[in-house]
N, C-alpha and C positions, 0 to 999 in steps of 0.2 A: 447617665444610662444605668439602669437597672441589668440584674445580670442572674441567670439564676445559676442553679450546680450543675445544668443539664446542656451547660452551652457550648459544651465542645464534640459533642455527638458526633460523629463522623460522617457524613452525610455523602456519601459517592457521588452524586449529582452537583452537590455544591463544588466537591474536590475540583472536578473536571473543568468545573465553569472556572475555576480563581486561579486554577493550574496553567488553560489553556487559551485563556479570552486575550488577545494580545493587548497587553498593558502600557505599553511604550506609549501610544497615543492618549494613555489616560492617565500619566503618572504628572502631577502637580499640586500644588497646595488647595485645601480646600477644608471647608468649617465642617467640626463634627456636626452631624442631623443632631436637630431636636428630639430632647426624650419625650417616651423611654427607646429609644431605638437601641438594638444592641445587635453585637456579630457586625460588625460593618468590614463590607469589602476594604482591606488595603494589600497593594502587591509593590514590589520593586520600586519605588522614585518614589512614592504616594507618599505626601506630607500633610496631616492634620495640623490646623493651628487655625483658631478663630475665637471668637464671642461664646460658641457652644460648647468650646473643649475648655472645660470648667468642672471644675470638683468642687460639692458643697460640704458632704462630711466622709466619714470612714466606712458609710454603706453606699455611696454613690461610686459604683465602678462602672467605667466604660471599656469596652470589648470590641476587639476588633479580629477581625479571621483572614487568613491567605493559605495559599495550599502550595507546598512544599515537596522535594523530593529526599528520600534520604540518600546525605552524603555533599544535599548544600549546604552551605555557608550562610549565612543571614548577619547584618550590622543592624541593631536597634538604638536606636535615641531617643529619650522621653526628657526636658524639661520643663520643671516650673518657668513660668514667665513672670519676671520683674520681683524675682526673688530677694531677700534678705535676709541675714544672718538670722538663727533662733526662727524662723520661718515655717513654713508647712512642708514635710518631705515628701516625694511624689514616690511612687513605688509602680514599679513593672514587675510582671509577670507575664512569665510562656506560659503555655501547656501543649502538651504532643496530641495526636490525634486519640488516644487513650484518656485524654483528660487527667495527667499525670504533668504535676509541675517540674520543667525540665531547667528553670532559670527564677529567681525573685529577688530582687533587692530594689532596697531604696534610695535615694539623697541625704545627704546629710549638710544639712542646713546650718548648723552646729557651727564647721570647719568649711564653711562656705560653698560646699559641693552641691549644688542645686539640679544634677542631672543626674541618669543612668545609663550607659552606654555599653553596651555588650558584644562580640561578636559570640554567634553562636553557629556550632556546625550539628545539624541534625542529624537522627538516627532513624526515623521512620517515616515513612510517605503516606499525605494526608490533608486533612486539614488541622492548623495552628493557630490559637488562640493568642491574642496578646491581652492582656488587661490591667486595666489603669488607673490606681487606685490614690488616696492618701494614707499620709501614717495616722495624721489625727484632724478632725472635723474641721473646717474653714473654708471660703471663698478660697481656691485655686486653679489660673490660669494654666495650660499647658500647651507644649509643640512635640508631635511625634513623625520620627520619620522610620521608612524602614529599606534595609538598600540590601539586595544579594548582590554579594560577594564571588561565590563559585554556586553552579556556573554561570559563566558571564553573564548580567543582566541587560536587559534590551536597550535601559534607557540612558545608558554612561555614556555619554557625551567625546568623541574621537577629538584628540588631542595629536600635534604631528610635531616630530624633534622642533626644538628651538622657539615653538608656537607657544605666547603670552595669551592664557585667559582670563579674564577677571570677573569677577565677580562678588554679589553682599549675601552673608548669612544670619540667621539670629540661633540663638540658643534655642536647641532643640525643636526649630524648627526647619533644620533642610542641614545634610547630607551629604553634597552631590558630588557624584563620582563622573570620574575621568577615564577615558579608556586610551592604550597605548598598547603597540605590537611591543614585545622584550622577544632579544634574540641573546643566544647563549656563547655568539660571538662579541658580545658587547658590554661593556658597563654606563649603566644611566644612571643621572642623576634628577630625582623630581624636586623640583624647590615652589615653596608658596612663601608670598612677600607680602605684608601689610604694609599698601602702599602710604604716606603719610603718615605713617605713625607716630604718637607720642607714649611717656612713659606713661604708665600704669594704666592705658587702656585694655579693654580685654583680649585675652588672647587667642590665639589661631593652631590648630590642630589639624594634623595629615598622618592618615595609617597609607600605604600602597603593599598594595597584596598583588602574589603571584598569579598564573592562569589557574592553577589550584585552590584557591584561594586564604592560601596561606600568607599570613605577614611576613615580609623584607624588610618591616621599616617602620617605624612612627617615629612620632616629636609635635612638640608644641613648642611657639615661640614665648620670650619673658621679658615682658614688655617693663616688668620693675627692672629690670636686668638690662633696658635696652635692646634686649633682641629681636628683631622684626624678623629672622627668615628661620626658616625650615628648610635643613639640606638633608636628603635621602640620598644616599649612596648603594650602589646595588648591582650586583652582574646574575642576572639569571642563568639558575640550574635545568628550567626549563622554559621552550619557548612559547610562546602564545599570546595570551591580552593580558595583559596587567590593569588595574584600577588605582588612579590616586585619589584617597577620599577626603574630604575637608570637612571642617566640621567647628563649630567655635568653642572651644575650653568648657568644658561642664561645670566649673568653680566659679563662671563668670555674670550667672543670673540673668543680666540685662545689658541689651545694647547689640546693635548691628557690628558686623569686622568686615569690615573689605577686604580682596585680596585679590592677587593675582598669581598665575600658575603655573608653570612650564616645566615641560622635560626634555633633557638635554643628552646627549652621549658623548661621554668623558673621551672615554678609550677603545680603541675596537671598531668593529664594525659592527652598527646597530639597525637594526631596519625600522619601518612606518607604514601607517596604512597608506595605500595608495589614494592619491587626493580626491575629491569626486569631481566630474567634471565641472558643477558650477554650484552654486551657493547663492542663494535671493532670500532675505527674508527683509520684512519690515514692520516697525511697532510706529504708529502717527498718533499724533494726540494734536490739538488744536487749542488756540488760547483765544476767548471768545473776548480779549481787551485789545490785543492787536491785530486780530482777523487774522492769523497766521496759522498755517497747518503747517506742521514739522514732521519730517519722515526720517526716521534713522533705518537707514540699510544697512545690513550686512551681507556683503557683495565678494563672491568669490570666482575665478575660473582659473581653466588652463590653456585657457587659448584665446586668442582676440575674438570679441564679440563687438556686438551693438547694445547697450543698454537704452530701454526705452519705456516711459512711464506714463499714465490717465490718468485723470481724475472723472470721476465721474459723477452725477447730481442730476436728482430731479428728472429731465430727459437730455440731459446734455452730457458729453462726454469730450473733453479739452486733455492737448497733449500737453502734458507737465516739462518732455524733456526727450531727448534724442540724441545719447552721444558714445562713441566709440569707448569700449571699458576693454583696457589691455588686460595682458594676463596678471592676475589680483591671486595670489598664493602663497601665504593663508588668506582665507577671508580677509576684510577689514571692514571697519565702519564707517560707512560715505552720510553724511546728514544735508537733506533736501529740504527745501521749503518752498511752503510757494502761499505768499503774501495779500492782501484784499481780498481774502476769501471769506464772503458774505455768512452769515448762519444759512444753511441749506439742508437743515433736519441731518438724516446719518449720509454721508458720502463713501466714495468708494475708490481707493486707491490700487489700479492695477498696474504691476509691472514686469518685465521679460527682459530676457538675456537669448541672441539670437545672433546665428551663424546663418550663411547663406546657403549651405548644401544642409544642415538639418534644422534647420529652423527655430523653433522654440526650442531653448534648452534648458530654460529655469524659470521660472513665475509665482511671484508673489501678489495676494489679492487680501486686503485689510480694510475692514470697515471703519469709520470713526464717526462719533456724535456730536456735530458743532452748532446742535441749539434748533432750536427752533427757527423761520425766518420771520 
């Protein structure tokens, strides 16, 4: 993307729209547009990383805008992808609604540092430029994410004491935060594990910030060193949401890290969100050599239900399943399948969790595309 001098203009209209459009449903990865597009929407969760987020030389900057208040907090990440030592450094740069650079640095390729990673607390309400440049001319891939901090952002993901999340990240291309109640009778501890680890694969990163959004905590683990976990120790000064962020080592170029998540309470008494009554979700994908559709559920409640699934195609509509689902808290992940199922163009997998006095209490509805017939 091209960029000119003129592209932080503060635009009130704009402000309002990036400020107030709620983001939670629209925060996931997605390919920069085609140039010259520039000023592109990103807010909280929103992770760039594709074919388009490409740098050719030192006049090719991509720009991206979100609107801000002052006295938040903001986490940025920007890496090269599939970097190497002696390589092309990427460089970030803010600018405040003034079009005044508030932050800029680069990687250093040199010393194997292939990222930039900032937190940054602002001073003025507006809109905020981020821009994405190289140091010197070349074919450069990139992943950027950007995650507030304080105040708490929509899309951090609720975590409950003792509860394992896992999850894969790559360099500088995702972030993602965790949210947890901290109470100031209590000390927690949040730990991330690289499950299966071996030495010298790349490493794993966690900051947890306060409901201020102030740091309590970082570490990375060192995996030359054998290290596989990350323990954050911590008793809050103040109570409210805490975030634990993850993130993979900016020194480490290339390559996915797995991990998994949890936060625990040491000592004390600690509190947690209260659970939500039920949890349905499902991802189906289909394998067009053994005619098999597969559903991985994640399935949660507080109370005894009925779990009950469809398929549906064409004009037909077949029950998949029918069975009593006890109380499941935390979530967990149930995997279904259901075998000799023909190509039938896109099909449609509906399913519900259901009590007798209120009836529907959760529903998950997922398309998949198993070919042609």
């Amino acid at each position: 993307m091209k960029v000119s001098t003129r592209f932080v203009l503060p635009l009130m209209a704009l402000f309002f729209w990036l400020l107030l459009v709620p983001r939670a449903s629209a925060a996931g990865i997605a390919d920069c547009p085609i140039e010259p597009k520039s000023g592109v929407a990103i807010a909280s969760g929103d992770i760039y990383a594709g074919a388009n987020c490409t740098l050719k030389s030192t006049t090719d900057v991509d720009s991206f805008v979100f609107g801000a208040n002052s006295g938040d907090v903001w986490h940025f990440l920007v890496s090269g992808n599939n970097e190497a030592q002696f390589g092309i450094d990427i460089c970030l740069t803010v600018y405040n609604p003034s079009a005044s650079s508030i932050f800029s640095q680069c990687s250093d390729t040199n010393a194997k540092d292939f990222a930039v990673i900032k937190d940054l607390t602002l001073t003025a309400t507006g809109v905020f430029t981020i821009v994405v440049s190289e140091l010197t001319s070349g074919t450069l891939n990139y992943g950027l994410s950007l995650e507030r901090l304080y105040t708490t952002p929509p899309d951090g993901q609720k975590i409950g004491l003792s509860q394992s999340l896992t999850g894969s990240l790559s360099p500088g291309e995702d972030s993602p935060a965790y949210a947890f109640l901290g109470a100031t009778t209590g000390t927690y501890r949040a730990s991330a594990t690289i499950p299966k680890a071996v030495q010298f694969q790349n490493n794993l990163c966690m900051n947890v910030y306060s409901s201020l959004g102030a740091s309590v905590g970082t570490g990375c683990t060192d995996t030359n060193a054998q290290g596989y976990t990350i323990n954050i120790d911590f008793t809050p000064t103040q109570a409210g949401t805490y975030l634990a962020l993850v993130y993979e080592a900016g020194f480490e170029g290339s390559g996915s890290v797995n991990y998994s998540l949890e936060v625990s309470c040491l000592v004390g008494t600690c509190t947690q969100f209260p659970p939500p009554p039920c949890t349905l979700k499902d991802t189906a994908t289909y394998n067009a050599t053994t005619s098999t559709l597969t559903m991985n559920f994640t399935v949660g409640n507080t109370a005894a239900e009925t779990w009950n699934a469809w398929l549906t195609y064409q004009n037909t509509m077949v029950n998949l399943f029918s069975t009593a689902q006890p109380i499941t808290n935390p979530p967990k992940v149930v995997v279904k399948t259901k075998t000799a199922l023909a190509k039938e163009g896109i099909v449609g997998v509906l399913s519900t969790l259901t009590t007798p006095t209120g009836g529907i209490t959760c529903q998950s509805w997922v398309l998949v595309n198993t070919g042609k017939p």
